[in-house]
LUMMARNU-796463 format. One record per atom (N, C-alpha, C): residue in three letters; x, y, z negated. Coordinates in pm, whole numbers, padded with zeros to 5 digits, always signed. Example, Ala and Ser with C-alpha at 12.3 -4.5 7.8 and 13.67 -1.06 7.14 Angstrom:
BEGIN
ala+01319-00569-00780 ala+01230-00450-00780 ala+01320-00330-00780 ser+01285-00225-00708 ser+01367-00106-00714 ser+01290+00003-00787 
This chain:
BEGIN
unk+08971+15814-09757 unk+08950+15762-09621 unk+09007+15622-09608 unk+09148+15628-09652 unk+09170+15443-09640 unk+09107+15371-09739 unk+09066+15381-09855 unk+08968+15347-09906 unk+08828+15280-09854 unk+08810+15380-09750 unk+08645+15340-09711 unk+08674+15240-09571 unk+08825+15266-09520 unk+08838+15128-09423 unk+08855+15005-09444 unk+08943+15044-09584 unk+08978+14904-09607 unk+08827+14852-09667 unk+08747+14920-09699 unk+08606+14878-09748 unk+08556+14820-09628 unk+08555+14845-09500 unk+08483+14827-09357 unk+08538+14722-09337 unk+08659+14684-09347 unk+08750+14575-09289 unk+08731+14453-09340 unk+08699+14499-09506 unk+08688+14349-09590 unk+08532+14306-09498 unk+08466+14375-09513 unk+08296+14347-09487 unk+08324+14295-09328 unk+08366+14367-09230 unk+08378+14308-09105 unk+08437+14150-09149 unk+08546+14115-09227 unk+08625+14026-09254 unk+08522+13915-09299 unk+08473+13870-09402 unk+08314+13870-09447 unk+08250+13834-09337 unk+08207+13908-09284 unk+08119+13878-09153 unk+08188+13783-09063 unk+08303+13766-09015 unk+08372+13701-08933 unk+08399+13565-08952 unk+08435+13546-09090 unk+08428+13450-09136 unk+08327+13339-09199 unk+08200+13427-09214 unk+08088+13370-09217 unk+08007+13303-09127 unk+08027+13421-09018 unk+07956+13333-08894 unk+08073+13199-08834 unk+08184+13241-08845 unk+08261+13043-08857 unk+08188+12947-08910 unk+08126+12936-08980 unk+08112+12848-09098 unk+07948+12836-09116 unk+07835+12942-09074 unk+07738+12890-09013 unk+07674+12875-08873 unk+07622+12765-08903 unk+07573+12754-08772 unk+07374+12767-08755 unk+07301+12737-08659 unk+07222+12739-08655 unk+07139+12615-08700 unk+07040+12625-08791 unk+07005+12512-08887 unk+06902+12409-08776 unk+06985+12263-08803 unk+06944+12152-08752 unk+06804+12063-08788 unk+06717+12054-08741 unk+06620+11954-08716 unk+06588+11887-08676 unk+06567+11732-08700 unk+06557+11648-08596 unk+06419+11614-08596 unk+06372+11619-08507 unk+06200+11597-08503 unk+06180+11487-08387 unk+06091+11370-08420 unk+06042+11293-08379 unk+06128+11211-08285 unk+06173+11131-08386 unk+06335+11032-08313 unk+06256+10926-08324 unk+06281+10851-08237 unk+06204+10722-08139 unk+06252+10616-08289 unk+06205+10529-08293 unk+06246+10439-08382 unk+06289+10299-08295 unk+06392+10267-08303 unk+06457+10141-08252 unk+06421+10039-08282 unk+06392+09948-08170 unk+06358+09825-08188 unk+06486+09722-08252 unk+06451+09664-08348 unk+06550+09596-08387 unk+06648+09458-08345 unk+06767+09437-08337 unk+06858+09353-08250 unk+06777+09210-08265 unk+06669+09184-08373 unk+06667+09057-08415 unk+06530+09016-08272 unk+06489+09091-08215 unk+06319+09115-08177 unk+06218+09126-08228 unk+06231+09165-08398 unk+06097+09151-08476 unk+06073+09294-08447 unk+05911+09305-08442 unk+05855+09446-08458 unk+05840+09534-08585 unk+05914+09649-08572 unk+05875+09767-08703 unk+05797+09801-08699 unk+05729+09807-08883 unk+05629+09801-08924 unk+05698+09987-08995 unk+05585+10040-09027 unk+05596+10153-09126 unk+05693+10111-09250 unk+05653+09961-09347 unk+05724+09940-09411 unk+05886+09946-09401 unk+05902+09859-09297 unk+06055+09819-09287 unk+06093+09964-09183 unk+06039+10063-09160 unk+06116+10195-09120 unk+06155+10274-09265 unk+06047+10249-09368 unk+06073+10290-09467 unk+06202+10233-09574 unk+06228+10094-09568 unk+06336+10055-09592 unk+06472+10062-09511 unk+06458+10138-09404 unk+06558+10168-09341 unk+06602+10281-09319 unk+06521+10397-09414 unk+06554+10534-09410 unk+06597+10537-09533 unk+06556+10397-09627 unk+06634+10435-09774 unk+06755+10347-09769 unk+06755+10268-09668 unk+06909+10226-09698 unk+07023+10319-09648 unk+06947+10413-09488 unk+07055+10456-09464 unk+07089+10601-09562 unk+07022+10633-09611 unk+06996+10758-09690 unk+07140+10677-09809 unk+07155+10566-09895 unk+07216+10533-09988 unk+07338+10517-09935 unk+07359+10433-09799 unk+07514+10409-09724 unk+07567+10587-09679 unk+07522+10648-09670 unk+07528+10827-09676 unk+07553+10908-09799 unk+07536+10827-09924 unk+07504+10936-10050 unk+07420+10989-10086 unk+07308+10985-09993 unk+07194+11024-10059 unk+07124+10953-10149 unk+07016+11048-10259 unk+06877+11008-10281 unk+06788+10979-10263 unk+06677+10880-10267 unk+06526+10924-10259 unk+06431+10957-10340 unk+06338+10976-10282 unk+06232+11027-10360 unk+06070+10998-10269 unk+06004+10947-10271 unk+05902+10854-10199 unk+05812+10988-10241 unk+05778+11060-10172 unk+05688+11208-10199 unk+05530+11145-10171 unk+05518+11110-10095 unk+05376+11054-10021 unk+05403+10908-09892 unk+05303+10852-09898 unk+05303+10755-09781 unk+05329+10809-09692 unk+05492+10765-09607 unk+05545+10827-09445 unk+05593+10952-09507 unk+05661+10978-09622 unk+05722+11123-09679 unk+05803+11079-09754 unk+06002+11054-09755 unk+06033+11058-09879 unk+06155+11193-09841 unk+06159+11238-10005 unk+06252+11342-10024 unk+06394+11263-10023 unk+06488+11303-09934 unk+06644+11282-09942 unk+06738+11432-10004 unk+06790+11382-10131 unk+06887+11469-10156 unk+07052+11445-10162 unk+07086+11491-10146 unk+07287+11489-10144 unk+07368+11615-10223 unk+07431+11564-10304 unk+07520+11671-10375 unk+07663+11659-10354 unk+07763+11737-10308 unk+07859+11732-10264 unk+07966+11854-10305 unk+07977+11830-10465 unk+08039+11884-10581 unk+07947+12036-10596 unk+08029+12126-10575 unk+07896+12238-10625 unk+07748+12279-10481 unk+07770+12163-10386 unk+07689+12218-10261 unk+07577+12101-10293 unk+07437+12137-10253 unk+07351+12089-10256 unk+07263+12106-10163 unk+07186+11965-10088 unk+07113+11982-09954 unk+06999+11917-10032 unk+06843+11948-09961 unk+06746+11828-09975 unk+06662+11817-09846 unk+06618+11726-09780 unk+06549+11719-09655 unk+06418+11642-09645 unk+06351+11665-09607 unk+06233+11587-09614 unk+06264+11497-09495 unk+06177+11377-09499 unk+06177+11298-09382 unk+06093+11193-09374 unk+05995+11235-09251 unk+05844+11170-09234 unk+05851+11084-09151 unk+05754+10988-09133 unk+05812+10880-09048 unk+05691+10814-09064 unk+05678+10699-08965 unk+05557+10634-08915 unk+05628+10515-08855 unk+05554+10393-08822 unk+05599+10276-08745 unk+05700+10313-08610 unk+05695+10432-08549 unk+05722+10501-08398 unk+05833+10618-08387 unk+05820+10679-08462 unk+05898+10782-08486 unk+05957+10828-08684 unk+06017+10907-08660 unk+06102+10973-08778 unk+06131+11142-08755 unk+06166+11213-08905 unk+06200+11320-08827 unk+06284+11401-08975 unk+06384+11448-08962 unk+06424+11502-09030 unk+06417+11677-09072 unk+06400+11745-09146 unk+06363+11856-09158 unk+06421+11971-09292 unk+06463+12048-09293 unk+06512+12147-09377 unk+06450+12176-09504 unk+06466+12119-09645 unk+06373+12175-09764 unk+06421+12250-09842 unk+06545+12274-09912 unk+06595+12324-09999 unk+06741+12301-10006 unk+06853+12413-10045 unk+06985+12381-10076 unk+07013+12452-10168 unk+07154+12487-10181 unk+07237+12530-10277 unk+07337+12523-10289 unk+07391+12675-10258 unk+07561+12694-10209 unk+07594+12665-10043 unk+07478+12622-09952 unk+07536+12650-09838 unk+07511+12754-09750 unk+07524+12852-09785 unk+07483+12960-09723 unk+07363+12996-09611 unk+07228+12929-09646 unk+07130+12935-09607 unk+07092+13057-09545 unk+07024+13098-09458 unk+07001+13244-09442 unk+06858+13210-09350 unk+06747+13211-09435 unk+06596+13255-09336 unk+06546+13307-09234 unk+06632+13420-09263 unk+06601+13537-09153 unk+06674+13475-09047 unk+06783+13469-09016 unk+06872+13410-08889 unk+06843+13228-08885 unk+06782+13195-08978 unk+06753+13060-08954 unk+06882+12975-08935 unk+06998+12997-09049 unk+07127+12977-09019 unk+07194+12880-09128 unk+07302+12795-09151 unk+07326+12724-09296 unk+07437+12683-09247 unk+07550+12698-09303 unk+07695+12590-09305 unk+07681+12482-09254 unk+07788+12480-09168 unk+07796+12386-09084 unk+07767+12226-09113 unk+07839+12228-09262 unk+07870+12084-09315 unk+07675+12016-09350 unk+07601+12137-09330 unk+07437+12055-09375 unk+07424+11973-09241 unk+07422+12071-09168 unk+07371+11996-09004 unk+07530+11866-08962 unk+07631+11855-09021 unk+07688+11725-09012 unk+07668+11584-09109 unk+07598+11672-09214 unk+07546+11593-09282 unk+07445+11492-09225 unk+07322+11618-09142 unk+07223+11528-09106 unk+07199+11474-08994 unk+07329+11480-08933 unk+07364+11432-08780 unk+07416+11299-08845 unk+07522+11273-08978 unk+07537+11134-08992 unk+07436+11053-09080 unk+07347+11138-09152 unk+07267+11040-09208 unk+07156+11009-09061 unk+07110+11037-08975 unk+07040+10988-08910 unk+07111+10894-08802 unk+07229+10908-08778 unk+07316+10806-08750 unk+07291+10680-08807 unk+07321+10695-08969 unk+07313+10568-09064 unk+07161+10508-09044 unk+07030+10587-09022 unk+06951+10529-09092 unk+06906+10443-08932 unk+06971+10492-08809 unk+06930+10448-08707 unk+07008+10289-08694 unk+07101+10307-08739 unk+07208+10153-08744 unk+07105+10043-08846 unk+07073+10105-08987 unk+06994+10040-09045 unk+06881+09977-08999 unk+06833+10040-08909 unk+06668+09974-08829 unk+06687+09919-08717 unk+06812+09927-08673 unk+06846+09804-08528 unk+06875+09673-08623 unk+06998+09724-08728 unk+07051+09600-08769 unk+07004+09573-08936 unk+06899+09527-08979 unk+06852+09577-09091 unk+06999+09530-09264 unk+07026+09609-09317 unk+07132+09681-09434 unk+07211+09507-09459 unk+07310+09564-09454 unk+07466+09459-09479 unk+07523+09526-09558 unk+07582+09445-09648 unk+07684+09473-09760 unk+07804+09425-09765 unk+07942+09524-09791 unk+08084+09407-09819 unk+08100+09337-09892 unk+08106+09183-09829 unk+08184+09071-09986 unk+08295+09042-09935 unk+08365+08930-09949 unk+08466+08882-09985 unk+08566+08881-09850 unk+08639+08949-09857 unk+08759+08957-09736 unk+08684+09031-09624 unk+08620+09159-09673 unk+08582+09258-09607 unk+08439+09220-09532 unk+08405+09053-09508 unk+08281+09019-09413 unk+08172+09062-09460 unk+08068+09112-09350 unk+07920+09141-09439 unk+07834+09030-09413 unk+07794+09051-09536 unk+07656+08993-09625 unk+07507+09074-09576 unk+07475+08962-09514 unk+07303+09052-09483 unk+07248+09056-09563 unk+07145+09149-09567 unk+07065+09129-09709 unk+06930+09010-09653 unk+06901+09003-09764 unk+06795+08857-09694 unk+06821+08746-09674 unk+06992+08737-09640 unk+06961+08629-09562 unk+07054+08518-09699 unk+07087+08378-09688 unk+07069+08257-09841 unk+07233+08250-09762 unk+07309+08260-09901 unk+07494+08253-09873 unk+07513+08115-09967 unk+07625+08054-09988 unk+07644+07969-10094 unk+07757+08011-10106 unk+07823+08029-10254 unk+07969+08069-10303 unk+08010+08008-10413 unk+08181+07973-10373 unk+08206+07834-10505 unk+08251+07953-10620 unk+08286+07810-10691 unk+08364+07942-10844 unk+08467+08025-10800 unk+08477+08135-10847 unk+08613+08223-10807 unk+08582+08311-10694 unk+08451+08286-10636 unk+08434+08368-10500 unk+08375+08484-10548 unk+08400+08617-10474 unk+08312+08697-10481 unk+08177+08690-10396 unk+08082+08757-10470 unk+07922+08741-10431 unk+07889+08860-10346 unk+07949+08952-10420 unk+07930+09080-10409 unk+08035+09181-10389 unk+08045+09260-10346 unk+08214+09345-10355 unk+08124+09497-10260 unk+08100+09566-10334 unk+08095+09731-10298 unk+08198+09855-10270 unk+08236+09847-10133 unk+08374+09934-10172 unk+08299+10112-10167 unk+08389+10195-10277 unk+08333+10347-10216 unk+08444+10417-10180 unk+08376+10495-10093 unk+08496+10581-10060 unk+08407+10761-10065 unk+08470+10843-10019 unk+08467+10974-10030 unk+08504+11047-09923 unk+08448+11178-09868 unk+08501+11215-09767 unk+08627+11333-09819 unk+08732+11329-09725 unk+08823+11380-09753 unk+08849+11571-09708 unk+08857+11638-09832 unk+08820+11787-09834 unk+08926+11846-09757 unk+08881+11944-09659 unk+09004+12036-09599 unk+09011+12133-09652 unk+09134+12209-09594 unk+09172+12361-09674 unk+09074+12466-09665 unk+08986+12465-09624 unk+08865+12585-09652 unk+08755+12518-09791 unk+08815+12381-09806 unk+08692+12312-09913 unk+08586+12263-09874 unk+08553+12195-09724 unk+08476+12124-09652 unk+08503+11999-09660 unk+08427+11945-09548 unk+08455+11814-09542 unk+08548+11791-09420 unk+08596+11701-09423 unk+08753+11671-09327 unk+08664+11653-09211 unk+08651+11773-09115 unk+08632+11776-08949 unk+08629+11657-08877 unk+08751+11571-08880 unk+08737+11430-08792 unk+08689+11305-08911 unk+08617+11359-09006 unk+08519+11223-09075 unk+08583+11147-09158 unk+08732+11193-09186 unk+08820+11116-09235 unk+08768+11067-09422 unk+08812+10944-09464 unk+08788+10946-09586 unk+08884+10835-09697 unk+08874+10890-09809 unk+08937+10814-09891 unk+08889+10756-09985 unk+08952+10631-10049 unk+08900+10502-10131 unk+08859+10588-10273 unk+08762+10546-10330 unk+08759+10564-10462 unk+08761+10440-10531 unk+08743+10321-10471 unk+08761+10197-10546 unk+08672+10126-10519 unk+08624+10010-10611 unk+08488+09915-10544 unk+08446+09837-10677 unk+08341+09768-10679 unk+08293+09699-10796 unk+08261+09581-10724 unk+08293+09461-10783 unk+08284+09373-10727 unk+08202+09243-10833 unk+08122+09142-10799 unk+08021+09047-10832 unk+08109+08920-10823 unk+08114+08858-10919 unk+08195+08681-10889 unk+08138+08619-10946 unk+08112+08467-10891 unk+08062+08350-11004 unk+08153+08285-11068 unk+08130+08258-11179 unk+08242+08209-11271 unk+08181+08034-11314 unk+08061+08020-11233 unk+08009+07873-11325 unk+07900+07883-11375 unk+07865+07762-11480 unk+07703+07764-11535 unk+07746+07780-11663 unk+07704+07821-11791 unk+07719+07792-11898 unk+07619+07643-11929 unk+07648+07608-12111 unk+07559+07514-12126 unk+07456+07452-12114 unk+07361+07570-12086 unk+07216+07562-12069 unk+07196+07583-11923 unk+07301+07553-11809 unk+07245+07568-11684 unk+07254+07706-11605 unk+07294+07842-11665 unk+07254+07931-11658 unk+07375+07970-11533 unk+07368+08029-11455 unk+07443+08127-11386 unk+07513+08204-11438 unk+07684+08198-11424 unk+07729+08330-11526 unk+07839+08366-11422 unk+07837+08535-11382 unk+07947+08561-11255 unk+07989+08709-11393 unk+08087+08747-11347 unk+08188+08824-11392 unk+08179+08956-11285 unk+08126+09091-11371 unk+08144+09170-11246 unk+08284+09274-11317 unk+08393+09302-11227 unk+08469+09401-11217 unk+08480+09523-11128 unk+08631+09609-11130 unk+08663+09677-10987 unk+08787+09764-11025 unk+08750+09858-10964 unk+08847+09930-10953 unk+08823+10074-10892 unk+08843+10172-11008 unk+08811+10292-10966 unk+08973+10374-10940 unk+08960+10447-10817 unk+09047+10488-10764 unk+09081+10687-10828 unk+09156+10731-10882 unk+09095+10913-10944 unk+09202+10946-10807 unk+09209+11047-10712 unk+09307+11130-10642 unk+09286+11237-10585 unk+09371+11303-10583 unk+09358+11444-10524 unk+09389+11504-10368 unk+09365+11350-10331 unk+09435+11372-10130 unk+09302+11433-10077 unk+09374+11531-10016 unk+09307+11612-09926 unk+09351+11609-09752 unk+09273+11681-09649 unk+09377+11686-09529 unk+09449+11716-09506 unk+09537+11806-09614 unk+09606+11901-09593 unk+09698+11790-09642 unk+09716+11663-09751 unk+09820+11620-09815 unk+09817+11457-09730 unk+09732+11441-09661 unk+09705+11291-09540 unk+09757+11365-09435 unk+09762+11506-09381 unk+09840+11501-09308 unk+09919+11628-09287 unk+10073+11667-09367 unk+10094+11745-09443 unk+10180+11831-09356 unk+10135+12023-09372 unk+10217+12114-09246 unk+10239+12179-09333 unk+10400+12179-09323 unk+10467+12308-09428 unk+10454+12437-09335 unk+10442+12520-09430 unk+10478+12685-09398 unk+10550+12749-09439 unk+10596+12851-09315 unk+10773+12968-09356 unk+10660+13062-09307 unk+10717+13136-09397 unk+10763+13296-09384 unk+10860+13352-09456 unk+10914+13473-09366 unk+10978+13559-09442 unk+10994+13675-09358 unk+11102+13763-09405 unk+11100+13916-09388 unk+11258+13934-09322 unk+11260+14059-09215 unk+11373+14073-09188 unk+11417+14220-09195 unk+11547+14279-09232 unk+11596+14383-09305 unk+11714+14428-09230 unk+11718+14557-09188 unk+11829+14542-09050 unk+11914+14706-09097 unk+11993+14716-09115 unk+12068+14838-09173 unk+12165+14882-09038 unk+12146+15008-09033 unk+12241+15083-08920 unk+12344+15168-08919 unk+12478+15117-08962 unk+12593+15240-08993 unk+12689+15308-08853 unk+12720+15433-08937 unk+12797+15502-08799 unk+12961+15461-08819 unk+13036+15437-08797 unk+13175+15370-08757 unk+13248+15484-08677 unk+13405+15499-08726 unk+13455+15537-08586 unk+13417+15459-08454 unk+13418+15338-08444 unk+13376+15271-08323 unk+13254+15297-08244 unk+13158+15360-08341 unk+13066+15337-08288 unk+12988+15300-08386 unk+12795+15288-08375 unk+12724+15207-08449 unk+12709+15061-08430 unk+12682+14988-08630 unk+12715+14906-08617 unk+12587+14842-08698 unk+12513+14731-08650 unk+12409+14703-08696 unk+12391+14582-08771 unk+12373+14569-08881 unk+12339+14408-08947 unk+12202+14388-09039 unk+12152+14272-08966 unk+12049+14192-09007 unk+12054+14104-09106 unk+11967+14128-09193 unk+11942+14011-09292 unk+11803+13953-09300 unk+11787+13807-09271 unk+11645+13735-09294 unk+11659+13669-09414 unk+11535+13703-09450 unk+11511+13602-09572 unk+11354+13531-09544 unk+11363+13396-09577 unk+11235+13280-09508 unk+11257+13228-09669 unk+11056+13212-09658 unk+11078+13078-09835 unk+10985+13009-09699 unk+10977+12898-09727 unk+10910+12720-09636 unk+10834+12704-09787 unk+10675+12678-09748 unk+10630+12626-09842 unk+10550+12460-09794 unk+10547+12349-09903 unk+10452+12235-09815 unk+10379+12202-09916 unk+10298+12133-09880 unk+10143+12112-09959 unk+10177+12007-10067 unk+10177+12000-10165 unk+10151+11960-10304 unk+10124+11777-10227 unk+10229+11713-10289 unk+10174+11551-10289 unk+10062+11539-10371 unk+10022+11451-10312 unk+09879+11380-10391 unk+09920+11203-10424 unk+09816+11203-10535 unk+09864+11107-10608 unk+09734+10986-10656 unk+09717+10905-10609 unk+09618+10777-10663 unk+09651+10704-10806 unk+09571+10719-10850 unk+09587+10658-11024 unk+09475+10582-11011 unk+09552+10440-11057 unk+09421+10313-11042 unk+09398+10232-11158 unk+09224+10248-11165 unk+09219+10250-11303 unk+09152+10128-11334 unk+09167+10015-11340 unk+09094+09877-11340 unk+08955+09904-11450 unk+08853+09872-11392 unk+08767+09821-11447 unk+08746+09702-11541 unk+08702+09684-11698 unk+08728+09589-11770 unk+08605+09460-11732 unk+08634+09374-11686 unk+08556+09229-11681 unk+08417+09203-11747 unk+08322+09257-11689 unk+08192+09229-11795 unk+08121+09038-11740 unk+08102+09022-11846 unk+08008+08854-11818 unk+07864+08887-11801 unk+07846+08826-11718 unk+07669+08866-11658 unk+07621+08710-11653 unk+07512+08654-11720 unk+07427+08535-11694 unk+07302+08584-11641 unk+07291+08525-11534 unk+07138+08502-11497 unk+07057+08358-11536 unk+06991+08390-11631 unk+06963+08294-11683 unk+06806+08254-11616 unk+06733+08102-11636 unk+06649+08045-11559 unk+06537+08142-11542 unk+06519+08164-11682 unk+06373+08242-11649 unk+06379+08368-11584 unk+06474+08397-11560 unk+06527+08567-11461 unk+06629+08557-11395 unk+06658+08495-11317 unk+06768+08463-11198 unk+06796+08576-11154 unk+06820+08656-11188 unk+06907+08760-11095 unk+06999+08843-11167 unk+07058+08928-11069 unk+07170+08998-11152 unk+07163+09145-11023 unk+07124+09273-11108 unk+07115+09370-11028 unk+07277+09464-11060 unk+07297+09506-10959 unk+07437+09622-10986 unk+07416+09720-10845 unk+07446+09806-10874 unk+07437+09946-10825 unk+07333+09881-10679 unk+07244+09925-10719 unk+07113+09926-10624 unk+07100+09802-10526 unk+07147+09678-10588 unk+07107+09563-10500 unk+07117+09445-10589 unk+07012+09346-10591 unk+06957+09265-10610 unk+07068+09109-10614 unk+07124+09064-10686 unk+07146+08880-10666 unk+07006+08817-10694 unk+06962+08727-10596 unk+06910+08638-10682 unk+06939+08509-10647 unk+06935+08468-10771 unk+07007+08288-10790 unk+06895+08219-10741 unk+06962+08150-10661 unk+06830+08016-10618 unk+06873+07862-10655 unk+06967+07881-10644 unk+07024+07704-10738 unk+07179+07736-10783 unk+07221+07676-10880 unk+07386+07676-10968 unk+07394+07587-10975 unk+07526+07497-10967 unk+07567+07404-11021 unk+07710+07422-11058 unk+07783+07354-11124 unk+07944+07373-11168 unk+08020+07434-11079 unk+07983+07377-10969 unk+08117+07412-10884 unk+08021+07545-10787 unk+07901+07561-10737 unk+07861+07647-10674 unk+07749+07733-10682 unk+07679+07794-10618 unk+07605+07898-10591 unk+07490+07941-10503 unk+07392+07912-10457 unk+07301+07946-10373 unk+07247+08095-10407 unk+07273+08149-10329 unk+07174+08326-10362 unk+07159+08369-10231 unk+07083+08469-10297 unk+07051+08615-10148 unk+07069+08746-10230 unk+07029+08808-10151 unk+07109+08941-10180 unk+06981+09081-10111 unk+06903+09161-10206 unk+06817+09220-10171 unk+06833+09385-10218 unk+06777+09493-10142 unk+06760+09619-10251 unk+06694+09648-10328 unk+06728+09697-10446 unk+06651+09755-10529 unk+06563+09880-10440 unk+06405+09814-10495 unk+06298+09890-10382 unk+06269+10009-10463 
C-alpha cells in the first residue's frame, strides 16, 4: 500500500511540475510590418532581410524554404525549436514546426515555456530590424550601420562582434529576467596596405569559457537542519534538552577563463576587396597608408 502511494505521489508530482513549465503553444500570425524610421517603403525583399537579420541577432538559423517562407531554427544545448515564418511586403507570421526536448504535447497543444519566450524575442528582434534596418558593434561599443561608407585609420577597429549567452537558472532554463553573460567577441582591424596596395586588417578576440549561472550572479545560501530534544525525570522534576544541528550550503563560485584569440592577417586584395567574418561582409572601397574607406553588408 505505501508502495502504490508513493507511486501516486511521484506521478501527481510529475504532473505538477510539468504543467509549471508548459505553457500553451504560441503563434504569432499576421504581424503588421513596420514602416521603417528612414521613410523608405518595404518591399518583400528587405522584410526578408529583416527576418534574417533578426533571426541571427537571436541565434537563430535560416533556411529560405520557398519565396515568403524561410525555416528558423535555434538550439539551446540539448533543446531544439524550428518555426516557420511567412511573410509578404505587409505582414509576417510566426508558427510552430518541429522541436526537441521541449516538452511538446499535440493533444493539449502545449510546449515549455522557454519556446514561446523564445518567439516572443525573436519577433521582437526581427521587428527592431525592419524599423531600423541591422547595426553592428565597432569600436568603443558605437554601431555601424550596415550599408552605410565609414572611414578608419590604422589601429582602428572595423569590425568588433561581441557574443554573449543567456544565463541558465536552477531548473536549467533560461534566466527569467533575460539576464546574460559575455562569451567574448571577434574583432576586424586595419593594419595598412601591403606593397602591392592591398588592404591588410588583422582579425582577433576573445573567447570567454564560464560556468555563471543565476544562481552564482546572484548567490542564496541554504540551511537546514534537524532538531533532537531528550526528556529526563529528576528529583526536581522533568528536565528537557535540545540539540540543533544546521549545515548552510551556497552555490559553487563561478569562474571566467579568458582565452585570447591568436592574430590572423587578412588582405583584401584589388581584385576581391573584401573580407567576410562571421556572416558580414567588409568591403574595401579605397586604402591608403594611413586609412580606410569601407561598408559593411550581410552575408545574403
Amino acid at each position: 500500500m505505501r508502495s502504490i502511494s508513493k507511486i501516486l505521489f511521484a506521478t501527481l508530482l510529475t504532473t505538477v511540475l510539468g504543467g509549471c513549465t508548459s505553457h500553451p503553444l504560441m503563434n504569432l500570425q499576421d504581424r503588421t510590418i513596420p514602416n521603417r524610421l528612414d521613410g523608405s517603403v518595404q518591399t518583400q525583399d528587405s522584410v526578408k532581410k529583416g527576418i534574417i537579420a533578426g533571426c541571427i541577432d537571436k541565434g537563430w538559423t535560416c533556411q529560405e524554404v520557398s519565396p515568403g517562407l524561410i525555416a528558423a531554427t535555434i538550439n539551446v544545448r540539448k533543446h531544439r525549436a524550428v518555426a516557420n515564418i511567412a511573410y509578404n511586403a505587409d505582414s509576417y507570421s510566426i508558427s510552430y514546426k518541429d522541436s526537441q526536448m521541449l516538452d511538446y504535447n499535440s493533444r493539449r497543444n502545449t510546449i515549455h515555456r522557454n519556446y514561446n519566450r523564445w518567439i516572443n524575442n525573436l519577433s521582437i528582434s526581427i521587428e527592431k530590424e525592419l524599423l531600423n534596418p541591422h547595426s553592428v558593434l565597432s569600436k568603443k561599443g558605437t554601431a555601424t550601420q550596415v550599408g552605410k561608407v565609414y572611414i578608419a585609420g590604422v589601429g582602428d577597429a572595423v569590425l568588433r562582434l561581441n557574443k554573449q549567452r543567456e544565463l541558465e537558472n536552477i531548473l536549467g532554463g533560461s534566466d527569467w529576467f533575460g539576464r546574460t553573460t559575455s562569451e567574448g567577441f571577434t574583432e576586424l582591424r586595419f593594419a595598412g596596405i601591403d606593397k602591392n596596395g592591398n588592404a591588410v586588417f588583422f582579425r582577433n578576440g576573445l573567447q570567454i569559457e564560464t560556468n555563471e549561472t543565476t544562481s552564482s550572479r546572484t548567490p542564496i545560501s541554504t540551511t537546514s537542519g534537524s532538531a533532537n530534544t531528550n526528556i529526563s525525570k529528576k528529583p526536581s522534576g522533568l528536565t528537557a534538552n535540545t540539540t540543533f544541528r544546521s549545515t548552510t550550503t551556497h552555490p559553487a563560485s563561478d569562474y571566467h577563463v579568458f582565452v585570447p584569440e591568436n592574430s590572423i592577417p587578412i588582405t583584401a586584395t584589388k581584385e576581391d576587396p573584401r573580407v567576410i567574418i562571421e556572416g558580414y561582409i567588409v568591403e574595401i572601397l579605397k586604402a591608403s597608408p594611413n586609412a580606410v574607406r569601407f561598408k559593411i553588408s550581410r552575408v545574403e
